[in-house]
ROLUM-621947 format. One record per residue (C-alpha): x, y, z; residue in three letters; residue number from 1. Coordinates in nm, 3 decimals, padded with zeros to 5 digits. Example, Ala and Ser with C-alpha at 12.3 -4.5 7.8 and 13.67 -1.06 7.14 Angstrom:
<recs>
+---------+---------+---------+--------+-----+
|      px |      py |      pz | residu | num |
+---------+---------+---------+--------+-----+
|  01.230 | -00.450 |  00.780 |    ala |   1 |
|  01.367 | -00.106 |  00.714 |    ser |   2 |
+---------+---------+---------+--------+-----+
</recs>
This chain:
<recs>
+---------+---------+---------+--------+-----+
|      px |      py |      pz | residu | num |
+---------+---------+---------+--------+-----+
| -00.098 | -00.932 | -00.552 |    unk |   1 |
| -00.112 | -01.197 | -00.270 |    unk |   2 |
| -00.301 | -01.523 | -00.350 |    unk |   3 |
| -00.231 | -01.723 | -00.001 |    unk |   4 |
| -00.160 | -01.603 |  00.365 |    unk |   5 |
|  00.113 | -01.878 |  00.376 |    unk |   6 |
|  00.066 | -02.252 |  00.497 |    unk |   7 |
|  00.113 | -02.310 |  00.873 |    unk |   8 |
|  00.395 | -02.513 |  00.803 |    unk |   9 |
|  00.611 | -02.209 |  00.578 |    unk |  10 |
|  00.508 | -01.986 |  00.900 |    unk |  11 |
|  00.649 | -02.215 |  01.114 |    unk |  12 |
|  00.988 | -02.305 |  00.933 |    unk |  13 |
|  01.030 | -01.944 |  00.897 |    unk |  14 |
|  01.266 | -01.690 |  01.048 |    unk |  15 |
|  01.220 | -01.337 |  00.978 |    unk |  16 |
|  01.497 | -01.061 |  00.972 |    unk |  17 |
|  01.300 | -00.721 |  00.970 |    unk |  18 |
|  01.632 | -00.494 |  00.853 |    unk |  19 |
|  01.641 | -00.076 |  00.702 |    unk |  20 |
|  01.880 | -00.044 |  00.384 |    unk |  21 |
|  02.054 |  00.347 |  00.354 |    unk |  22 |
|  02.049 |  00.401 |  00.018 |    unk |  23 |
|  02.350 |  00.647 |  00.004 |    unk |  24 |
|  02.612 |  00.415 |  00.224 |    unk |  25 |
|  02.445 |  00.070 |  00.173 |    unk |  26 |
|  02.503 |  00.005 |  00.518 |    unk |  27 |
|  02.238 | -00.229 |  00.663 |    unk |  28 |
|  02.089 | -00.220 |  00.999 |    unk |  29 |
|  01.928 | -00.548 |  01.185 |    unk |  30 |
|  01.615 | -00.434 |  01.387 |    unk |  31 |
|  01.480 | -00.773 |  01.533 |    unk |  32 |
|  01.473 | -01.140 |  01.444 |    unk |  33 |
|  01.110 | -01.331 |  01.453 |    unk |  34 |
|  01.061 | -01.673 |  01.504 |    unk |  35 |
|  00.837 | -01.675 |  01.238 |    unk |  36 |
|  00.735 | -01.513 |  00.901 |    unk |  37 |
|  00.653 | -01.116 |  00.930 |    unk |  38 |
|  00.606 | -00.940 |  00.573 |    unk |  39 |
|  00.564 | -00.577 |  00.417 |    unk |  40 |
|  00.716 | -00.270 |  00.628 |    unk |  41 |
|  00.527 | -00.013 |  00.595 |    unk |  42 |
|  00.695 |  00.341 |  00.749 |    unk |  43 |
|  00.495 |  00.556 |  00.936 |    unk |  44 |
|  00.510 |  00.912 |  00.845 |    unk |  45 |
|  00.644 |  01.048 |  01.146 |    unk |  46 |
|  00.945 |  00.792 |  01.105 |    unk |  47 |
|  00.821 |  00.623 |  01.440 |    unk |  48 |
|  00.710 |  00.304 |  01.338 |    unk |  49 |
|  00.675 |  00.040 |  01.118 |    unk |  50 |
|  00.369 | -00.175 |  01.047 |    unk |  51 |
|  00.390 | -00.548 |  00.953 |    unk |  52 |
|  00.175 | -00.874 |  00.854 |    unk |  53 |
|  00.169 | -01.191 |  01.037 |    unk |  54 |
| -00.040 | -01.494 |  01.096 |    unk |  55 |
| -00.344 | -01.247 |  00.884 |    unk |  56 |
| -00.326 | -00.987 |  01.177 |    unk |  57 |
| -00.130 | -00.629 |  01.171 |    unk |  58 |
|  00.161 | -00.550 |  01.389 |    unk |  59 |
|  00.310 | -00.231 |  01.539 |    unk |  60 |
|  00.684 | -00.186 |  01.560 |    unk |  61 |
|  00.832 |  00.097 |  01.760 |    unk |  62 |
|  01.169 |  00.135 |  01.624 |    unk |  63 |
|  01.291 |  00.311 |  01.962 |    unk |  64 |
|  01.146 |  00.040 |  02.210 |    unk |  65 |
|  01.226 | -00.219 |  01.964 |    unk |  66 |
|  00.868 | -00.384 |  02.056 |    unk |  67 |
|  00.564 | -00.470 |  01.896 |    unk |  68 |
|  00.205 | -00.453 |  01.956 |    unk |  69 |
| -00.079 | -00.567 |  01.708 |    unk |  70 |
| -00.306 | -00.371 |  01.602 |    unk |  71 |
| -00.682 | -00.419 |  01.648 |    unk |  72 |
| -00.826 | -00.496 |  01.288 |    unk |  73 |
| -01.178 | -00.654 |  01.447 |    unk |  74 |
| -01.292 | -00.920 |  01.188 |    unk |  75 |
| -01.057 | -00.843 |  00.939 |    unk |  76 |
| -00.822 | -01.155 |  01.057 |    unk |  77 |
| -00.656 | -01.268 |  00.733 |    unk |  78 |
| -00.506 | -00.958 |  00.645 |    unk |  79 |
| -00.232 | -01.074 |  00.337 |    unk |  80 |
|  00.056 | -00.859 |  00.280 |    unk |  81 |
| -00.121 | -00.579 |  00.059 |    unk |  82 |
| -00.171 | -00.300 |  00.331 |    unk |  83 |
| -00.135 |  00.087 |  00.306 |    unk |  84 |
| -00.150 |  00.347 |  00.532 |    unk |  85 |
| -00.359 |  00.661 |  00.415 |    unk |  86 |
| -00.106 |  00.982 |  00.365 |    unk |  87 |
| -00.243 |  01.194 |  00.655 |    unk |  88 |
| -00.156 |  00.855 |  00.866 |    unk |  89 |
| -00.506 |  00.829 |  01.004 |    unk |  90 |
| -00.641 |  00.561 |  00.832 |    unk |  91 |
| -00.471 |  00.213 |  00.728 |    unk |  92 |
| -00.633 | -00.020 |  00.381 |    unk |  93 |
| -00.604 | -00.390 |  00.417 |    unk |  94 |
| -00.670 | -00.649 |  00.179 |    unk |  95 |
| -00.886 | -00.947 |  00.404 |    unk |  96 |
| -00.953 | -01.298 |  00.264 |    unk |  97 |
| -01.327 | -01.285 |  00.403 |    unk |  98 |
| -01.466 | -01.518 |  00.568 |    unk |  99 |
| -01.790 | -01.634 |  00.318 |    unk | 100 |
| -01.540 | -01.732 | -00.003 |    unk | 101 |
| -01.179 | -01.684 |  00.131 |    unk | 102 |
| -01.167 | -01.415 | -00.162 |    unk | 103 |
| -00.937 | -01.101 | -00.092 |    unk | 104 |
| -01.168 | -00.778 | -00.052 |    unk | 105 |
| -01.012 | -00.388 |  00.084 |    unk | 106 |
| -01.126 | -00.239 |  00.397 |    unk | 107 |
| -01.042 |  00.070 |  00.586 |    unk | 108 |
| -00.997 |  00.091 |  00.893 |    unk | 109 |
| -00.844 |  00.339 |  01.228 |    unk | 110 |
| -00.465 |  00.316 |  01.178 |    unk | 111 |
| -00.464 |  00.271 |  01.548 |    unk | 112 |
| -00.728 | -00.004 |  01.503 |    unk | 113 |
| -01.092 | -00.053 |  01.508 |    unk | 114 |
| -01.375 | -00.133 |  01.282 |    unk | 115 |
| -01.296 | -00.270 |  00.940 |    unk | 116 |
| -01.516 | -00.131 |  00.637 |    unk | 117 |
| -01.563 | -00.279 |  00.292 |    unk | 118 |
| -01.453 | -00.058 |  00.019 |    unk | 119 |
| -01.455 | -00.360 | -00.296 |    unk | 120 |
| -01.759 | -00.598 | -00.255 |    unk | 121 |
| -01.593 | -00.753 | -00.571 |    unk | 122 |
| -01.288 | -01.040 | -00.526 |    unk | 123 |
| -01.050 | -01.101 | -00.537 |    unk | 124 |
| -00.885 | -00.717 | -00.490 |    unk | 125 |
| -00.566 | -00.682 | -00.356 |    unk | 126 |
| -00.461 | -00.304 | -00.225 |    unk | 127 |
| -00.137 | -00.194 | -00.321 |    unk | 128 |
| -00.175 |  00.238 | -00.372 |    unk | 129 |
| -00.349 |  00.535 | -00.211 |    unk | 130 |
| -00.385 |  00.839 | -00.382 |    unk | 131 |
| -00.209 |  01.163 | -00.243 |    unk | 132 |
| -00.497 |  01.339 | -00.194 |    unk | 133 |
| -00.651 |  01.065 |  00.043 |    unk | 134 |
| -00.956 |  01.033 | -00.172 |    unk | 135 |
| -00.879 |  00.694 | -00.437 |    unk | 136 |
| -00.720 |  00.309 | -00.391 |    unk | 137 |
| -00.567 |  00.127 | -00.656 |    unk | 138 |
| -00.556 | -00.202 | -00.677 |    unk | 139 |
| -00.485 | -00.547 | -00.934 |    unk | 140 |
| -00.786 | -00.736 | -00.927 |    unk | 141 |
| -00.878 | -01.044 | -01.074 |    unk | 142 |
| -01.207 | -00.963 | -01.332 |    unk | 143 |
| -01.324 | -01.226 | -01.560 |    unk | 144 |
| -00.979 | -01.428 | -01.571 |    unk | 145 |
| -00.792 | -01.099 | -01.643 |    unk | 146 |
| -00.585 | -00.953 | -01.379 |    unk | 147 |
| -00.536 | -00.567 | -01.459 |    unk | 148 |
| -00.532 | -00.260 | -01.231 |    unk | 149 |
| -00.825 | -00.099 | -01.109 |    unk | 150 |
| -00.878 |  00.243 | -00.912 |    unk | 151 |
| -01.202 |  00.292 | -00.674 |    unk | 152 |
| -01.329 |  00.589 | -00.471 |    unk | 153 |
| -01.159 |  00.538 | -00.095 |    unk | 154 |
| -01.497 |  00.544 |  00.071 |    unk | 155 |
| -01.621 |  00.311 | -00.163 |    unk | 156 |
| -01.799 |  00.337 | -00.503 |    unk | 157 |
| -01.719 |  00.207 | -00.906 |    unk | 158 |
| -01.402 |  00.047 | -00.964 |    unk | 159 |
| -01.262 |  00.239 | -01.299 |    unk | 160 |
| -01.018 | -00.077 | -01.540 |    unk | 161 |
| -00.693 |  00.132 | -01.592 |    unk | 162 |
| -00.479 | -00.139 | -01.807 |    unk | 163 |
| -00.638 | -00.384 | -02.072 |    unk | 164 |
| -00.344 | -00.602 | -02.170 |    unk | 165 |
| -00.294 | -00.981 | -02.196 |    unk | 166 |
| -00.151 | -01.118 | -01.869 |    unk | 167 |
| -00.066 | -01.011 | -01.491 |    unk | 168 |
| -00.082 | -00.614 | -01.481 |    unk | 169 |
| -00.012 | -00.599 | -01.100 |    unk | 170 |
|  00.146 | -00.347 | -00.825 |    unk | 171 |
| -00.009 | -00.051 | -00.823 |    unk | 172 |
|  00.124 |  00.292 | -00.668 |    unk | 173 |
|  00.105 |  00.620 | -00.724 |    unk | 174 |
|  00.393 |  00.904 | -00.756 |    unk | 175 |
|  00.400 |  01.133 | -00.488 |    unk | 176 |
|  00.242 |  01.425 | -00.635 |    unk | 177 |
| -00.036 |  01.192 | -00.801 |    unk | 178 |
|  00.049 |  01.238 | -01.122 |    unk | 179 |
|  00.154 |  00.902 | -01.188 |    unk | 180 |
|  00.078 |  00.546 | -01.110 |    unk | 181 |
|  00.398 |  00.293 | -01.111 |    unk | 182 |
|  00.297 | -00.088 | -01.143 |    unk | 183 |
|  00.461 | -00.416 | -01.282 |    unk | 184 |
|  00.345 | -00.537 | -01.604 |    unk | 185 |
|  00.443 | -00.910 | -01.784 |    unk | 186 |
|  00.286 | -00.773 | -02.129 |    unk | 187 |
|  00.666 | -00.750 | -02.308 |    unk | 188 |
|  00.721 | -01.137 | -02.234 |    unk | 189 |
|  00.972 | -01.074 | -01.861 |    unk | 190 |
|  00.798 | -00.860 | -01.555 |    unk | 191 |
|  00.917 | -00.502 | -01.593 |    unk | 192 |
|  00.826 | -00.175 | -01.415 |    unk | 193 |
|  00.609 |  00.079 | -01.592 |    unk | 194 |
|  00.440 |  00.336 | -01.519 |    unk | 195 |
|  00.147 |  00.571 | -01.676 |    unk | 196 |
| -00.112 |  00.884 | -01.597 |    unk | 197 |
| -00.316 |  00.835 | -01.297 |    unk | 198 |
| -00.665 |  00.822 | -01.569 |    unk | 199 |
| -00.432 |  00.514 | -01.698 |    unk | 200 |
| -00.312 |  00.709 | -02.040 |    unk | 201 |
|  00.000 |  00.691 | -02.167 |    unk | 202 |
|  00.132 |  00.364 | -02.068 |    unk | 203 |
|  00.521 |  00.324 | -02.070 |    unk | 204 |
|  00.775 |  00.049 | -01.957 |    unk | 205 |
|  01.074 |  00.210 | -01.762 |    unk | 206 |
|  01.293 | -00.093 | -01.717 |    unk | 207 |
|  01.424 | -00.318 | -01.954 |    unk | 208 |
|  01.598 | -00.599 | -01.785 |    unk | 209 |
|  01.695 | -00.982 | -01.826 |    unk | 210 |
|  01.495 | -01.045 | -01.483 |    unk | 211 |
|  01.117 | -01.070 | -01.312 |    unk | 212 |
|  01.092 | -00.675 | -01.162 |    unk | 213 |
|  00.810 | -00.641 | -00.935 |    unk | 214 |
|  00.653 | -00.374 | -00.715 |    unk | 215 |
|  00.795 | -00.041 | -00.782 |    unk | 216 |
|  00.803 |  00.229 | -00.492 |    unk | 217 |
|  00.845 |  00.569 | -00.582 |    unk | 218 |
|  01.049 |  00.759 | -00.287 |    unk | 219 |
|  00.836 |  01.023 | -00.077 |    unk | 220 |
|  01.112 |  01.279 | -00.235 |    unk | 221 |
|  00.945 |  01.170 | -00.545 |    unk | 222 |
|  01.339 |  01.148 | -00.693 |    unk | 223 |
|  01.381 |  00.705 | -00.660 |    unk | 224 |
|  01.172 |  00.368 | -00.724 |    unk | 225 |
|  01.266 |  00.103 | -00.550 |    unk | 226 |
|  01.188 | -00.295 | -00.637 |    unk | 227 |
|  01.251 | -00.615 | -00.647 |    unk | 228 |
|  01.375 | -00.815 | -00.869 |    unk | 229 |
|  01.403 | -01.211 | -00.910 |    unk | 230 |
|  01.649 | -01.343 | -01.187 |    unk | 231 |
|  01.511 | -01.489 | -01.513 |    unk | 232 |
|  01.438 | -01.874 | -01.484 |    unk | 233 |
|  01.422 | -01.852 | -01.143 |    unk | 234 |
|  01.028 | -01.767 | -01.155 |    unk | 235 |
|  00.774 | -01.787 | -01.377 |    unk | 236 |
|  00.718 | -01.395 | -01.507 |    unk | 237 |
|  00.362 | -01.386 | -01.329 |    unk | 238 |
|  00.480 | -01.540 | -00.985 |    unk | 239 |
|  00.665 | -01.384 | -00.688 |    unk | 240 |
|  00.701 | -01.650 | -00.459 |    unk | 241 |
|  00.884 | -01.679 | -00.119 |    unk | 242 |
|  01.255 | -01.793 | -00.032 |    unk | 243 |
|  01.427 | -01.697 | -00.386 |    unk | 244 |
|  01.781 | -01.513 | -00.399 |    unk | 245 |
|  01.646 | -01.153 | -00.481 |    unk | 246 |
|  01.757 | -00.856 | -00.486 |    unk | 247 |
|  01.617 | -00.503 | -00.457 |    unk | 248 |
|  01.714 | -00.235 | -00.669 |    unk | 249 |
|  01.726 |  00.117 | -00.728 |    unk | 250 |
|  01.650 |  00.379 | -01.035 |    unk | 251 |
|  01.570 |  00.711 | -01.074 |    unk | 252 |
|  01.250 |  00.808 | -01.135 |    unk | 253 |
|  01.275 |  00.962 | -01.469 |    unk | 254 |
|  01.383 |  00.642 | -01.611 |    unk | 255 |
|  01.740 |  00.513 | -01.646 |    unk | 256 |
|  01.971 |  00.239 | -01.535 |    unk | 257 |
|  01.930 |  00.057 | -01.190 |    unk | 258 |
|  02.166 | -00.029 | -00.914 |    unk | 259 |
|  02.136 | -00.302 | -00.663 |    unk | 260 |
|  02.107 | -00.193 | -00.301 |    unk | 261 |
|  02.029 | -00.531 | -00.115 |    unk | 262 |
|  02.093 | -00.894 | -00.252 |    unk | 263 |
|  01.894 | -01.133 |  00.019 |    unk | 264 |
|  01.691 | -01.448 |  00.048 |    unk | 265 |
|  01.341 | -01.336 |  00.030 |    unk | 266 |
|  01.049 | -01.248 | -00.242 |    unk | 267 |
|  00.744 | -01.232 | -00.135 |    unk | 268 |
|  00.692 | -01.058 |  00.177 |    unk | 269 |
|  01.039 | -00.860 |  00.158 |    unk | 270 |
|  00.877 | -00.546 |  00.021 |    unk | 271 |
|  00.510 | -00.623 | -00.120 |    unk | 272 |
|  00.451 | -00.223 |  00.016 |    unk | 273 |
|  00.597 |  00.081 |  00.020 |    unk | 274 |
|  00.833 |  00.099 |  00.262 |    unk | 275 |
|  01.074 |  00.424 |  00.250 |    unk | 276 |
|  01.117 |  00.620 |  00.520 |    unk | 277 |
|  00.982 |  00.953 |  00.552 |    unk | 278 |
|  01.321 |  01.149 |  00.475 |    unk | 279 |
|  01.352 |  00.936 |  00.141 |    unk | 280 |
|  01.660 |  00.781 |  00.324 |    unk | 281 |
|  01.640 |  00.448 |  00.390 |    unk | 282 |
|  01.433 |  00.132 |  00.311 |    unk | 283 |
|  01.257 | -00.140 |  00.555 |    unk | 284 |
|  01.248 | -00.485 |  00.395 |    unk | 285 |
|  01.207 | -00.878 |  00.518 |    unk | 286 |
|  01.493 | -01.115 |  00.469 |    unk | 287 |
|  01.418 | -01.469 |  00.542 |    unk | 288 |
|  01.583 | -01.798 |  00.653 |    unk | 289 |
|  01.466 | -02.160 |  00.641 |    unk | 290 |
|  01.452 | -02.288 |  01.046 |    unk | 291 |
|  01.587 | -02.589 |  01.090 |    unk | 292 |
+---------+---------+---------+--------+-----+
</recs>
């Protein structure tokens, strides 16, 4: 969940390291430096490119060329960092504060750019999963004070509630093989990773930590979840705000102790979407540092 696109002021004192983690030698590698704040990686699936937020427009990244080009999202200006790209790669979901109520909505639009259209008339929705099969989104929305996850029909339709707990139920993303939706849930008192049934059955919390773990991505090899984690008192549970020492960590799917892969200055915007590479090798994530 994103509530703000960022003050022009935090854009402006930000710099923005755009970096790829290997997550079997840890080594790290720098990919450009931005003069101000870029969020959310997301790999394409032929391992070309990545796509990133800024300013409420979408950017291109050729990791070859090491250049960017943004990508034509017509009135859909204040994209926030919830964006997905469909699996076939054809289409990309963006959540857009609309113009009429500043409220985020989901569209879908070309992944090479073009006309924006509505998939949730209700607000505020903010995109976080797309189903294998191409055909649902899932989503936290905000319904009647209650934030819980919601799934809806990709070309638009009635949402389906999927949790019904007290507090922020938040994250959304499904398992490769669509079996399973992942999320970030503060209904044990901490945020912790759970994950449950794509119909929204059988509900179970797979970490178990003294810290604030938010949006779990499950590996395209289906075998690793990756997220991040703030440490306990540094956030309230429901809030993952910018410029925090973070770090993101790594468990096995099936449940099981974590490891740490990355400790940075960063939070939100570092990896708000998935952002594995195609061969389930390395990660793309935002680190950040305060301009002078």
């Amino acid at each position: 969940m994103t509530e703000t696109l960022g003050s022009n002021i935090q854009q402006s004192k930000t710099v923005s390291f755009l970096k790829a983690v290997d997550i079997e030698t840890g080594e790290i590698e720098l990919l450009a430096e931005f003069g101000e704040l870029i969020e959310a990686p997301n790999w394409t699936g032929d391992g070309k490119r990545l796509i990133y937020n800024s300013k409420g427009l979408l950017y291109s990244f050729d990791l070859e060329t090491r250049a960017n080009s943004v990508i034509d999202t017509g009135y859909a200006s204040r994209c926030n960092n919830d964006h997905v790209l469909s699996p076939d790669h054809t289409r990309i979901a963006v959540s857009h504060h609309t113009q009429e109520d500043g409220r985020s909505r989901i569209y879908v639009l070309p992944m090479e750019g073009g006309h924006p259209t509505l998939v949730t008339a209700l607000a505020p929705s903010y995109l976080h999963g797309w189903s294998p099969d191409g055909k649902t989104l899932a989503y936290c929305a905000e319904r009647a004070g209650q934030y819980d996850v919601y799934v809806i029909p990709a070309e638009g339709g009635v949402e389906t509630r999927l949790t019904d707990s007290p507090g922020l139920n938040d994250g959304p993303e499904y398992s490769p093989d669509g079996n399973h939706i992942w999320f970030n849930s503060v209904r044990t008192g901490l945020m912790q990773v759970w994950r449950m049934n794509a119909d929204g059955s059988g509900q179970t919390q797979m970490t178990f930590e003294e810290s604030n773990s938010w949006f779990p991505h499950v590996s395209p090899d289906g075998r690793h979840v990756a997220y991040i984690a703030y440490r306990k008192g540094d956030v309230a549970p429901g809030d993952h705000p910018a410029n925090k020492d973070v770090e993101i960590r790594l468990m096995p799917s099936g449940g099981g102790g974590y490891r740490t892969l990355v400790s940075l200055f960063g939070g939100q915007g570092t990896i708000n979407v998935n952002s594995w590479s195609p061969d389930s090798r390395r990660i793309a994530f935002v680190s950040y540092r305060q301009a002078e």
